[in-house]
C-alpha positions in Angstrom: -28.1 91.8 33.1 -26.9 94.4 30.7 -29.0 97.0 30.5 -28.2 98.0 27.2 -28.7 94.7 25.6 -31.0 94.7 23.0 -34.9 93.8 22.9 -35.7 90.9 20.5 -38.8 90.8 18.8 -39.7 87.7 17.0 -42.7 87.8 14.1 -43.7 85.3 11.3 -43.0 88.0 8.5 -42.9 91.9 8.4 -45.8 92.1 10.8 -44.1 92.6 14.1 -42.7 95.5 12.9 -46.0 97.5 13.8 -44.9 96.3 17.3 -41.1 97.3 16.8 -42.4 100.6 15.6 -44.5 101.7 18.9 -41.6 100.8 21.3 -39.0 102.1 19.4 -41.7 105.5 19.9 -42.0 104.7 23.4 -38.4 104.1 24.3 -36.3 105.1 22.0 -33.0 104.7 24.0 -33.9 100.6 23.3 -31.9 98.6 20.6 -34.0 96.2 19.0 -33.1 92.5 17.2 -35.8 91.5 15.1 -36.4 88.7 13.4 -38.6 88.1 10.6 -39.7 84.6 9.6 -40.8 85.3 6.0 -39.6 82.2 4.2 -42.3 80.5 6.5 -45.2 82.7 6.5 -47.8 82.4 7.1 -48.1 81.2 10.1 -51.9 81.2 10.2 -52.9 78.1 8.5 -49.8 75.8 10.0 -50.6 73.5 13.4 -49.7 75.1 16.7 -47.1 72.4 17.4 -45.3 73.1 13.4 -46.3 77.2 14.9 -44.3 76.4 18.7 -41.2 74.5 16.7 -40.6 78.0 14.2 -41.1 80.5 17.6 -38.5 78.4 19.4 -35.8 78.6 16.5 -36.5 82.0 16.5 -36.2 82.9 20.2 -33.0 80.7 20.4 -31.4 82.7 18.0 -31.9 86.4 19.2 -30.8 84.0 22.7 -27.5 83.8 21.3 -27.5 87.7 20.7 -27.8 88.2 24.6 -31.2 89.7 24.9 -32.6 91.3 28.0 -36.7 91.1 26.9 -37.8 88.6 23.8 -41.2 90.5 22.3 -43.5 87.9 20.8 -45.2 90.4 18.4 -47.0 87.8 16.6 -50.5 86.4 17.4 -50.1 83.3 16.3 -46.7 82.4 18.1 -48.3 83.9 21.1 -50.8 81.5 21.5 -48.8 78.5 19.9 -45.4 79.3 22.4 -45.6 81.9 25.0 -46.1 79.6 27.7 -43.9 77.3 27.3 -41.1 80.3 26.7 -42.5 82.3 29.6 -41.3 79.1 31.8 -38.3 78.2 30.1 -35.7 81.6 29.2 -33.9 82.9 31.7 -35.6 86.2 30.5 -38.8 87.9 29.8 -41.3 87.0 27.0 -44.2 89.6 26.6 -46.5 88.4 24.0 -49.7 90.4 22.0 -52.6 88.5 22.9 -53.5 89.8 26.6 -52.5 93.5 25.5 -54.5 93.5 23.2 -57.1 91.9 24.8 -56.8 94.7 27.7 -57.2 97.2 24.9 -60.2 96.2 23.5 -62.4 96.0 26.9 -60.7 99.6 27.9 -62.2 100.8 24.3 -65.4 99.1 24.5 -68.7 100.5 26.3 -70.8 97.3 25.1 -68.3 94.8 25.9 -69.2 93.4 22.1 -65.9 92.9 20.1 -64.7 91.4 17.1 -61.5 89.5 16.7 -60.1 89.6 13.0 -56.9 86.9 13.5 -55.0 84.4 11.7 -57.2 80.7 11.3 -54.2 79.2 13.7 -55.0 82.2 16.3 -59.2 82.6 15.7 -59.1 78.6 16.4 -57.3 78.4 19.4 -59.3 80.6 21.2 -56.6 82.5 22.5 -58.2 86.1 22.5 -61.7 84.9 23.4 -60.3 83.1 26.4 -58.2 86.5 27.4 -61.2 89.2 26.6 -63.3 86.7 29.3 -60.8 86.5 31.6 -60.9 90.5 32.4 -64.5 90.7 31.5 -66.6 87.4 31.6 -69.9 88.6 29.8 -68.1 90.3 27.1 -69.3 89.3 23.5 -66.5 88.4 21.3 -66.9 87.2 17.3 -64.2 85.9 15.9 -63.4 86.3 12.0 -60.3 84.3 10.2 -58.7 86.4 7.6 -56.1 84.5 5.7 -56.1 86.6 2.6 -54.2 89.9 4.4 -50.4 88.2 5.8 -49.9 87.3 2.4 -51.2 90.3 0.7 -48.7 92.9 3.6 -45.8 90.0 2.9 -46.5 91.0 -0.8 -45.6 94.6 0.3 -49.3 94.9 -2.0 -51.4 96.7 1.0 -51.5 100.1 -0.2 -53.2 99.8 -3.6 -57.3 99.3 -4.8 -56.7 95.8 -4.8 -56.1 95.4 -1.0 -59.1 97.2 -0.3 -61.4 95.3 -2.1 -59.7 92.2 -0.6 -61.0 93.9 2.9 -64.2 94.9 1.8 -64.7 91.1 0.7 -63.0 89.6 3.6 -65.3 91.8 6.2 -68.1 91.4 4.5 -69.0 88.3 6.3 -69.2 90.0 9.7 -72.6 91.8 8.6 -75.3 91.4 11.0 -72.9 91.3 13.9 -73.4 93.5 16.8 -69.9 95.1 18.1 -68.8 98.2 18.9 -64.2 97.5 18.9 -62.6 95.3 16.1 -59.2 94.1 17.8 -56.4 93.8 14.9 -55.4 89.8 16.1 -52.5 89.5 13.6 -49.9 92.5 14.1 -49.7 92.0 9.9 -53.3 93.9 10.0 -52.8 97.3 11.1 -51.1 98.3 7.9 -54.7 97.4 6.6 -55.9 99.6 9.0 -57.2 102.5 6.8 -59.5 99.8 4.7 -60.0 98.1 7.7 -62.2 101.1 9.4 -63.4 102.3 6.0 -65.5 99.2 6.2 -66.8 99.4 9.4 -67.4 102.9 10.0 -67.3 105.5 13.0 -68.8 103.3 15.3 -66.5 100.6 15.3 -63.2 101.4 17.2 -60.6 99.5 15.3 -57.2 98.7 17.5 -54.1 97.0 17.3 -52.2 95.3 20.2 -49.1 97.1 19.2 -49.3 99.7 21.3 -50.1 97.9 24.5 -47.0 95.7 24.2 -45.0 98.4 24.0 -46.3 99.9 27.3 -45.9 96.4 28.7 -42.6 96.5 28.0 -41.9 99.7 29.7 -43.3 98.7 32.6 -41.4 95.7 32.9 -38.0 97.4 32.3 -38.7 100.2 34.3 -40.1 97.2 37.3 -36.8 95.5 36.5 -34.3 98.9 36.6 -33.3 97.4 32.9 -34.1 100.1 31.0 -31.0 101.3 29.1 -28.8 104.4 29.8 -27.3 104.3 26.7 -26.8 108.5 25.0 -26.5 107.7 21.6 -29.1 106.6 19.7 -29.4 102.6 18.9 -28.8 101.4 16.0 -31.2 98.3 15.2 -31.2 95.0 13.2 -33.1 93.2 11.3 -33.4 89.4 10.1 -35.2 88.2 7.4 -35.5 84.3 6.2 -36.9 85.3 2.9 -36.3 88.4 0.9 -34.3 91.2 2.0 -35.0 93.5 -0.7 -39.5 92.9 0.2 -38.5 93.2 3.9 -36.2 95.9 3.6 -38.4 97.9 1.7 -41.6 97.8 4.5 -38.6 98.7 7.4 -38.2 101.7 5.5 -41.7 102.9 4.9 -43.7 101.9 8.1 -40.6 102.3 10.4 -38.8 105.5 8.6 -35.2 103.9 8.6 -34.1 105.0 5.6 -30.7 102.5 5.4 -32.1 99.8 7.9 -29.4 97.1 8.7 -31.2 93.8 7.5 -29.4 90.7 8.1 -30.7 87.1 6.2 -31.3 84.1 8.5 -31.3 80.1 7.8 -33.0 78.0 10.4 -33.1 74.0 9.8 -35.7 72.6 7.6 -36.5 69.6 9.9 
């Protein structure tokens, strides 16, 4: 394996980027291949199987870019494909669900957290099922937010409008006891700010982003992939919907002020 092959990261929109963003902090010798579905998003509301179908045309294509490490930095296609892609590439496939599981029980003294995902991610369970699995009497509410992909996709998450949209959307966790809020759609944390204006100081609100990018490290560095590379990489991006929305986000939340952004088709059936 080339060690200086690139990292693909996969997401149904702009979201993932919060994930391309920590581990190009983390390791910034890495090149990165992202791919942005954005024609399709969101993902939230589709089935698992439709959600499985979309990850696999994405992971196939940064395939044929020769990878070293595909990123699922999206919630959604984490719980819909990472097994299955886990068994099947010849590579690596990290997704954000067990990160940022592992985050939230490090951050939380009462072992009471709240999810806010995607309906396709609150429903399967995924995060509940990995929260237990490292600590089996945690207490975990769960909150679908399907307003907030569309309004980051919109590149409208800034303004007074979003945060009333958060101030609504949370609303309906009042009278629950928790102490962490665990950002389960990578779209969220550039809600963040609204996000924690809402709950307050004593809620601890995290995103899986940062996590992922340590699990990547440690996976390289496990492997001896990480790259040697002396000049710095120069990344690309892929959008299936509009490259002016998309390239626009790159160049605010990631600070790439002429970001290479590439349009992709994948099939319609």
């Amino acid at each position: 394996m080339n060690v200086n092959a690139p990292i693909g990261v996969i997401d149904s929109g702009v979201g993932g980027l919060t994930v391309a963003k920590e581990i190009m902090k983390l390791l910034p010798n890495e090149q990165i291949f992202y791919i942005g579905d954005n024609a399709r998003c969101p993902y939230g509301p589709r089935s698992l199987q439709e959600v499985k179908k979309f990850t696999w045309q994405m992971a196939q294509a940064l395939m044929k870019k020769k990878i070293k490490m595909l990123v699922i930095a999206c919630n959604t296609a984490t719980a819909a494909a990472l097994d299955s892609l886990q068994k099947k590439l010849p590579i690596p496939v990290i997704g954000v669900i067990f990160p940022g599981a592992r985050a939230a029980i490090k951050s939380s003294p009462g072992k009471n957290i709240a999810v806010l995902g995607t309906l396709g991610t609150v429903q399967s369970g995924a995060y509940e099922k990995a929260v237990k699995s490292l600590v089996s009497s945690s207490n975990v509410v769960q909150l679908a937010c399907p307003r907030f992909v569309p309004l980051v996709e919109s590149d409208e998450y800034e303004g007074e409008f979003a945060r009333k949209m958060v101030e609504e959307t949370l609303s309906q966790l009042e009278g629950e006891v928790f102490d962490t809020a665990i950002l389960g759609c990578t779209h969220y944390p550039l809600l963040q700010d609204f996000i924690e204006g809402v709950f307050g100081n004593g809620v601890k609100v995290l995103s899986s982003a940062e996590e992922t990018a340590k699990d990547v490290e440690r996976h390289l560095r496990f492997k001896g992939q990480l790259s040697d590379r002396t000049k710095p990489p120069v990344h690309h991006f892929y959008t299936s919907g509009s490259i002016p929305i998309f390239r626009s986000i790159i160049q605010k939340w990631l600070g790439i002020e002429e970001p290479f952004v590439h349009s992709i088709r994948f099939p319609k059936t």
